[in-house]
DOSE-323271 format. One record per residue (C-alpha): x, z, y; residue number from 0; residue in three letters. Coordinates in nm, 2 decimals, decimal comma. Layout:
% residues N
<c1 = X c3 = Z c2 = Y n = NUM res = ALA>
...
% end
This chain:
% residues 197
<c1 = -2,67 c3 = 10,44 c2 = -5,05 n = 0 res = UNK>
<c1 = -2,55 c3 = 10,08 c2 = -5,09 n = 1 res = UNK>
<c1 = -2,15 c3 = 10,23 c2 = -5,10 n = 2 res = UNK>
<c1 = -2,22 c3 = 10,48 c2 = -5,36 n = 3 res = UNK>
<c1 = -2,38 c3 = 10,22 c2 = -5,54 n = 4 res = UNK>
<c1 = -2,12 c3 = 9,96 c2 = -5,50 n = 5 res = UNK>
<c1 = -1,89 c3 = 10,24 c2 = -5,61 n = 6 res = UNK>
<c1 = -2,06 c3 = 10,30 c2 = -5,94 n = 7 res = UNK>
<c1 = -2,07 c3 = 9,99 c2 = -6,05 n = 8 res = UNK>
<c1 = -1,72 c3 = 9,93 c2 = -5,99 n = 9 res = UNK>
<c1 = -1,62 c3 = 10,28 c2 = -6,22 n = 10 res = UNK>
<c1 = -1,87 c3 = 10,10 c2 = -6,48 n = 11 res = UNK>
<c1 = -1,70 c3 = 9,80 c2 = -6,45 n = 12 res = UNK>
<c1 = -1,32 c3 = 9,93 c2 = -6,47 n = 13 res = UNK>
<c1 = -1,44 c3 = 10,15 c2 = -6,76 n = 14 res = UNK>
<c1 = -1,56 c3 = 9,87 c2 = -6,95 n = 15 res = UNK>
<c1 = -1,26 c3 = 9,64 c2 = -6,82 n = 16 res = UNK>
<c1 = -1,08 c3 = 9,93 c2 = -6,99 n = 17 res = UNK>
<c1 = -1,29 c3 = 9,95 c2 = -7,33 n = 18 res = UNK>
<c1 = -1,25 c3 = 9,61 c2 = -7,40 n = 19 res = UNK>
<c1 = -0,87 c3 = 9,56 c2 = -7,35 n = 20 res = UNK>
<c1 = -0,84 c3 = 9,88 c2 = -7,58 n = 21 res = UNK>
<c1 = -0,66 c3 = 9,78 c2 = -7,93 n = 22 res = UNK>
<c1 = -0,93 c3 = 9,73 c2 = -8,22 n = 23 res = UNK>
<c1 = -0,81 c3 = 10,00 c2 = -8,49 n = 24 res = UNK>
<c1 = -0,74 c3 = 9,80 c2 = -8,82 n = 25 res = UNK>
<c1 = -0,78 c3 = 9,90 c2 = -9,16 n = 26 res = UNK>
<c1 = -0,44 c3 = 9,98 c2 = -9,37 n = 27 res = UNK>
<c1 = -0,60 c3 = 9,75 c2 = -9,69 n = 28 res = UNK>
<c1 = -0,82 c3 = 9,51 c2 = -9,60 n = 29 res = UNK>
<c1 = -1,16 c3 = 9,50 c2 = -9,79 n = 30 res = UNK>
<c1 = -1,21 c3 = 9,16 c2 = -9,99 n = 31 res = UNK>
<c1 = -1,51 c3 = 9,04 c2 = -9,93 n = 32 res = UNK>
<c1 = -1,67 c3 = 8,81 c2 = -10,16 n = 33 res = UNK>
<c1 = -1,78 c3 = 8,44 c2 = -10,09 n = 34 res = UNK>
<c1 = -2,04 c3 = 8,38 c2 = -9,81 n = 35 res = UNK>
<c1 = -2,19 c3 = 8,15 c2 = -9,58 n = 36 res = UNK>
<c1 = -2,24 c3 = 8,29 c2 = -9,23 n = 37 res = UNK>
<c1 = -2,47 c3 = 8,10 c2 = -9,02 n = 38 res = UNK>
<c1 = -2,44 c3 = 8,20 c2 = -8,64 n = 39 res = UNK>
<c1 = -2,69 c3 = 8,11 c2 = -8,40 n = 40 res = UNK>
<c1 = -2,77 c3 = 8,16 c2 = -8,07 n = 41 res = UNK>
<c1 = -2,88 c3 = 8,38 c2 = -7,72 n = 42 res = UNK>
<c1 = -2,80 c3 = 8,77 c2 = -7,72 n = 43 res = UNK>
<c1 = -2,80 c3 = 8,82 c2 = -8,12 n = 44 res = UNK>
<c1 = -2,52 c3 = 8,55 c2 = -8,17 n = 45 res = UNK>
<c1 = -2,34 c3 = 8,78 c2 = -7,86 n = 46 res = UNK>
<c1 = -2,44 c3 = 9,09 c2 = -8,04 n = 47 res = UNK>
<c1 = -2,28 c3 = 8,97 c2 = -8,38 n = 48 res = UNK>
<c1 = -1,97 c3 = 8,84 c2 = -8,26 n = 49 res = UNK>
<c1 = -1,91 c3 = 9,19 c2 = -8,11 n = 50 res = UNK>
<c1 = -2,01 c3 = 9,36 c2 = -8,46 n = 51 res = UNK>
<c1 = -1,75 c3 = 9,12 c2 = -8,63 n = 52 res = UNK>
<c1 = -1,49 c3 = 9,18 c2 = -8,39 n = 53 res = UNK>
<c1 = -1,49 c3 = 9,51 c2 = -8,40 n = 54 res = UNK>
<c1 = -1,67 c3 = 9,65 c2 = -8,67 n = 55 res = UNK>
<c1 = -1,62 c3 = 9,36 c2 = -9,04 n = 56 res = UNK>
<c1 = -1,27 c3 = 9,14 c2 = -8,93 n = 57 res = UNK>
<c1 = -1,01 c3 = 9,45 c2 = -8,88 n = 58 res = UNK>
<c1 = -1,17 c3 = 9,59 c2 = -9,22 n = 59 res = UNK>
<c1 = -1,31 c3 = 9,31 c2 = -9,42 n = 60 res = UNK>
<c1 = -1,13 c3 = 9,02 c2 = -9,53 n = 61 res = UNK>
<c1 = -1,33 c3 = 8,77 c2 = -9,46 n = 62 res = UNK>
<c1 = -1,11 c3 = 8,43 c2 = -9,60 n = 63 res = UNK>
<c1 = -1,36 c3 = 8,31 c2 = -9,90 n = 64 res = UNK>
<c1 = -1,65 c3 = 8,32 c2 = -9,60 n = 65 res = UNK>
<c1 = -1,76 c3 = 7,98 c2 = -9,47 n = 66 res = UNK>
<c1 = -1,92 c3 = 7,98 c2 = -9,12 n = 67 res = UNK>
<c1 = -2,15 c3 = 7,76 c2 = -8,99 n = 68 res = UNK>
<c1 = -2,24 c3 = 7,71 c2 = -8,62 n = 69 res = UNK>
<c1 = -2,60 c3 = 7,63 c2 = -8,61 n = 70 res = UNK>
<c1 = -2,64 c3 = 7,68 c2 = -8,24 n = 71 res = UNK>
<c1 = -2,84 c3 = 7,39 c2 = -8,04 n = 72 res = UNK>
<c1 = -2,52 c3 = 7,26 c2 = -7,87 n = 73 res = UNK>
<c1 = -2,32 c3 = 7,24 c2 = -8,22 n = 74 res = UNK>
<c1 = -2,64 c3 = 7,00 c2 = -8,39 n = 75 res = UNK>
<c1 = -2,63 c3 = 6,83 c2 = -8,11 n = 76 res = UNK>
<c1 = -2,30 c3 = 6,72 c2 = -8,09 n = 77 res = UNK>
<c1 = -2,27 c3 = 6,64 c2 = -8,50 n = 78 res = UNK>
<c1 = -2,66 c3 = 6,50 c2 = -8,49 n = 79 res = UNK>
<c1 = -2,77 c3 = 6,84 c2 = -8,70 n = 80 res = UNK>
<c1 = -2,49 c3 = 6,71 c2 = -8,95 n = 81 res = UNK>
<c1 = -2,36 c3 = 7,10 c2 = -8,95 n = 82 res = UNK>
<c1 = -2,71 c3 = 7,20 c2 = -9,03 n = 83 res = UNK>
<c1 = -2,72 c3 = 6,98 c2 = -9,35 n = 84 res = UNK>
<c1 = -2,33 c3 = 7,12 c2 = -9,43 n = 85 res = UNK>
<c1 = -2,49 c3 = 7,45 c2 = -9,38 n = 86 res = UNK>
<c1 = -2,77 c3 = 7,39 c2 = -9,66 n = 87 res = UNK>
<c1 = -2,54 c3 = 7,23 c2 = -9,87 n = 88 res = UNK>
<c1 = -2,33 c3 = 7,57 c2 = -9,90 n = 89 res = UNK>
<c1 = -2,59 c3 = 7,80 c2 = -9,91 n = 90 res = UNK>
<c1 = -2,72 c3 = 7,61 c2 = -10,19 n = 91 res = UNK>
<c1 = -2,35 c3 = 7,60 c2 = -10,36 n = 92 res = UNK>
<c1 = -2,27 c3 = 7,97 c2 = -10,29 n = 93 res = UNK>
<c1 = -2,57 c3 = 8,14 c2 = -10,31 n = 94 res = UNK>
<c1 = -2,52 c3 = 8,41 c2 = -10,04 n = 95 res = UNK>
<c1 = -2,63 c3 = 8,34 c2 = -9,67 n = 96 res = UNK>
<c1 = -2,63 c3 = 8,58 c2 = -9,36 n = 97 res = UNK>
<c1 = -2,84 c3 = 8,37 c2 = -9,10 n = 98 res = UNK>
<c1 = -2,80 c3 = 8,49 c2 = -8,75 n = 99 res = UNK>
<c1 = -3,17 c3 = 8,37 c2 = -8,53 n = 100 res = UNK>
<c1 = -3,16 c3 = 8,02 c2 = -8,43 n = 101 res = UNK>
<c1 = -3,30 c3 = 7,83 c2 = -8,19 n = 102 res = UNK>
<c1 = -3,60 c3 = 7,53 c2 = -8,23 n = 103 res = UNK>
<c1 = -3,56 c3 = 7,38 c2 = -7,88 n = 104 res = UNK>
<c1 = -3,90 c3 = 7,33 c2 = -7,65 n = 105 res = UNK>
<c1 = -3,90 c3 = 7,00 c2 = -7,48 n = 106 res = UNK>
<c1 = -3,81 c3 = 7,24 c2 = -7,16 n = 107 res = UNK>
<c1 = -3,52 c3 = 7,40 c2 = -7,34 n = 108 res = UNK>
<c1 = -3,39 c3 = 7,05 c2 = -7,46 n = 109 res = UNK>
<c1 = -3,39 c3 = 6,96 c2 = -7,11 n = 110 res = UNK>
<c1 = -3,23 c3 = 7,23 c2 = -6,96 n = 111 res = UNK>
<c1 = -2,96 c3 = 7,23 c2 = -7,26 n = 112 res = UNK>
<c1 = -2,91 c3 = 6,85 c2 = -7,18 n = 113 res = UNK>
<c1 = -2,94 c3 = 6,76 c2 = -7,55 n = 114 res = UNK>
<c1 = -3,00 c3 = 6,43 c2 = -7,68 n = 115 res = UNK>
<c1 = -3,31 c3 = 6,49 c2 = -7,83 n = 116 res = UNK>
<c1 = -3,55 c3 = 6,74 c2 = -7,99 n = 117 res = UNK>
<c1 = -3,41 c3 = 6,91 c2 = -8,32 n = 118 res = UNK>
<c1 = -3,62 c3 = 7,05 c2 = -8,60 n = 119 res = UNK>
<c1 = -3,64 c3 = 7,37 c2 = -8,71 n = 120 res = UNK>
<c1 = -3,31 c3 = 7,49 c2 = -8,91 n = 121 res = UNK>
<c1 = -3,54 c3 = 7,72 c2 = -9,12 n = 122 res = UNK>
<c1 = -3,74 c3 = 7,44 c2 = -9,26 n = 123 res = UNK>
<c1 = -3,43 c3 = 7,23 c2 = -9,37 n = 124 res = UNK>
<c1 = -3,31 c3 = 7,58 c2 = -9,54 n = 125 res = UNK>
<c1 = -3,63 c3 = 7,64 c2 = -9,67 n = 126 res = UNK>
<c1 = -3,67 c3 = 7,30 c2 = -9,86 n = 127 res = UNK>
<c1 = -3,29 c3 = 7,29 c2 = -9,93 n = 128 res = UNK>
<c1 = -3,26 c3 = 7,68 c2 = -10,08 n = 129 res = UNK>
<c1 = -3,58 c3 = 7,56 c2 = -10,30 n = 130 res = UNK>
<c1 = -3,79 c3 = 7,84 c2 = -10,13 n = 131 res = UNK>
<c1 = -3,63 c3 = 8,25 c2 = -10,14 n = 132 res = UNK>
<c1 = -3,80 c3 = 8,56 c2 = -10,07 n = 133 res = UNK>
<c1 = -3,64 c3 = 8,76 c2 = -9,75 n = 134 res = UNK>
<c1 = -3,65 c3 = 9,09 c2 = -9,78 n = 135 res = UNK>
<c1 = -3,57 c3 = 9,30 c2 = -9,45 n = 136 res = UNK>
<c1 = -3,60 c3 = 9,73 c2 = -9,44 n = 137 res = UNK>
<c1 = -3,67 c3 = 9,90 c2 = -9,16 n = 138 res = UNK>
<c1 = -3,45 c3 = 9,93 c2 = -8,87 n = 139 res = UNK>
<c1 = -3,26 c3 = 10,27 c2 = -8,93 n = 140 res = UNK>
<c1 = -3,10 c3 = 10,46 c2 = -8,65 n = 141 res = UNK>
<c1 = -2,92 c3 = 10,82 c2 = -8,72 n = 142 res = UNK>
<c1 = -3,04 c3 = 11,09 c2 = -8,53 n = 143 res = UNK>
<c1 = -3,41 c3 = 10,88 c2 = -8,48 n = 144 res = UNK>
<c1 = -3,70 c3 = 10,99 c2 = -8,76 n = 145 res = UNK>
<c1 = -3,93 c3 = 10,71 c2 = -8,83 n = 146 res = UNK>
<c1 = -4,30 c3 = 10,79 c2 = -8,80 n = 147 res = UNK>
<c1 = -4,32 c3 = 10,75 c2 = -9,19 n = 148 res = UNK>
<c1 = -4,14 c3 = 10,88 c2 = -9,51 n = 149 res = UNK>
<c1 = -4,19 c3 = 10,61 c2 = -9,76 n = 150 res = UNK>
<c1 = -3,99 c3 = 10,27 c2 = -9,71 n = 151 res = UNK>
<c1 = -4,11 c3 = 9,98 c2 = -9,54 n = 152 res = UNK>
<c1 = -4,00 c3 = 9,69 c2 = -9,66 n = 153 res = UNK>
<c1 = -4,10 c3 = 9,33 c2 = -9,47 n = 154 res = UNK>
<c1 = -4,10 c3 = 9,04 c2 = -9,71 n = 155 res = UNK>
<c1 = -4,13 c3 = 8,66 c2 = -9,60 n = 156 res = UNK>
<c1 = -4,19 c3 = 8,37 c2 = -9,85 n = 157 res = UNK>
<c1 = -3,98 c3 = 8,16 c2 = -9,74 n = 158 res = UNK>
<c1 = -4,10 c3 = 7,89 c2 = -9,91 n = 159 res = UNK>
<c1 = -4,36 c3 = 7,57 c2 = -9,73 n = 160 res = UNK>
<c1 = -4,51 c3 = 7,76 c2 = -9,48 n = 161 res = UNK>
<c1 = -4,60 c3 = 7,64 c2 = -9,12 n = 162 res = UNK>
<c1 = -4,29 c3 = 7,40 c2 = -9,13 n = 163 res = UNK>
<c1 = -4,49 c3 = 7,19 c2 = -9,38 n = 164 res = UNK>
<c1 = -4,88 c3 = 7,26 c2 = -9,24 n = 165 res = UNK>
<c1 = -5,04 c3 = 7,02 c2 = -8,99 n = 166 res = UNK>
<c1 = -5,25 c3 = 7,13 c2 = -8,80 n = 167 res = UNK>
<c1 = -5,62 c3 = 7,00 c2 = -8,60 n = 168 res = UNK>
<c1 = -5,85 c3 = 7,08 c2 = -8,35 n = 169 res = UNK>
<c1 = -6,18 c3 = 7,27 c2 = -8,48 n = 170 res = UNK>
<c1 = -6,33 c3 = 7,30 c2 = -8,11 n = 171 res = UNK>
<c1 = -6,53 c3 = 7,69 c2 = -7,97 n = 172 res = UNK>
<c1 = -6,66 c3 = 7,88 c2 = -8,25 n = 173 res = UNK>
<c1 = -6,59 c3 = 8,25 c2 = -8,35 n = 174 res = UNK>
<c1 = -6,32 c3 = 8,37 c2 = -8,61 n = 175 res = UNK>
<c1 = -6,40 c3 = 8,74 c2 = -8,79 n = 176 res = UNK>
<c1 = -6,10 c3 = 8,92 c2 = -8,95 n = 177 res = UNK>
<c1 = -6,20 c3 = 9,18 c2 = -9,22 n = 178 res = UNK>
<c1 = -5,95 c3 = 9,44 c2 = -9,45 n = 179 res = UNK>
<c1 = -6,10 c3 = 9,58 c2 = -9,75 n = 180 res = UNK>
<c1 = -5,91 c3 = 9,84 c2 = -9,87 n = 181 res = UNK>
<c1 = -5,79 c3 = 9,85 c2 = -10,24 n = 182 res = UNK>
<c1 = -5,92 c3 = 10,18 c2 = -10,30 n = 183 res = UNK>
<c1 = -6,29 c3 = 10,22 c2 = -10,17 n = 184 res = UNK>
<c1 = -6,37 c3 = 9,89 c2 = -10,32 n = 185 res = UNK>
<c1 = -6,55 c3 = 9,59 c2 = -10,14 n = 186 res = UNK>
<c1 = -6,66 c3 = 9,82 c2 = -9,84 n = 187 res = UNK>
<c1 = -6,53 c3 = 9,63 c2 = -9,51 n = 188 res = UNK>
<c1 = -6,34 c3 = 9,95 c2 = -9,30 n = 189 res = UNK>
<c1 = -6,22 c3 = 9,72 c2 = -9,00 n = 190 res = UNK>
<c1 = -6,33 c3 = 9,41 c2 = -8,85 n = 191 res = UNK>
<c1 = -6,26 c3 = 9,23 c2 = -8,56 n = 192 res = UNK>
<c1 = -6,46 c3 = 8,92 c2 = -8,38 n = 193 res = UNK>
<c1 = -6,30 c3 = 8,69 c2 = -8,14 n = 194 res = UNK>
<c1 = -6,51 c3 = 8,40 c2 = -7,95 n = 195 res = UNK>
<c1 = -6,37 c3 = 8,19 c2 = -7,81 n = 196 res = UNK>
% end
């Protein structure tokens, strides 16, 4: 019914009320974290890190020689992407960067955000100012899950040119045939796939 309802999200919602005003359990000695530049960004993984920092790296890592960075749409707005050349300028000084996911606005998001005016992508400005790095990024590892392979999986991105530097052009109907040749049975095609458009 609509009361039972009403009353479960209330116990939800005093339990959480609850959780949150709990006190954050500190470390006795503090970890020292070494010099980084943390680039936060924006939607539900900037939420998501500022939770993990709260709880989870500030009451046990001291985080002092960090330098953070707010490269969220509103924040380049406001300094006319000035905190998005600062942010280059460290990571190219210090060498280590944690880059939360940022933002390129649409023209309907830079509307509805009521910015001044289109921004570029960050990643391109990073890209050309970091002189090109190679990102590497493991699987996603949760205890208690088993992953439907044994061997690691690394994901690897050349961070260097890319689509931020490629134009693009119109080349009209036609076809386009992907084709994998596997290292091992030589030149003998074992999958291909035709799309017409």
């Amino acid at each position: 019914s609509l009361l039972a309802r009403a009353k479960l999200l209330s116990t939800h919602s005093d339990a959480a009320s609850a959780a949150s005003s709990e006190k954050i359990w500190e470390s006795p000695t503090k970890l020292e974290a070494l010099p980084l530049v943390y680039i936060s960004g924006e939607e539900m993984t900037q939420y998501a890190a500022s939770l993990m920092m709260k709880h989870w790296v500030a009451p046990h890592v001291d985080t002092s020689k960090w330098e953070f960075y707010d490269l969220s749409c509103a924040a380049r707005d406001a300094t006319g992407d000035k905190v998005l050349a600062d942010a280059v300028e460290a990571g190219a000084r210090c060498g280590a960067i944690f880059k939360e996911p940022t933002v390129t606005p649409s023209a309907a998001q830079v509307a509805s955000m009521g910015l001044k005016k289109a921004l570029p992508s960050p990643n391109g400005a990073m890209r050309r100012g970091w002189n090109g790095v190679t990102i590497s990024r493991d699987t996603i590892h949760i205890e208690g899950v088993e992953l439907g392979f044994k061997s690691p999986v690394l994901f690897e991105r050349h961070a260097v040119g890319g689509e931020y530097g490629a134009g693009w052009r119109e080349v009209g109907k036609g076809r386009l045939i992907t084709t994998f040749f596997p290292r091992r049975r030589g030149r003998r095609a074992v999958h291909r796939r035709l799309a017409r458009t």
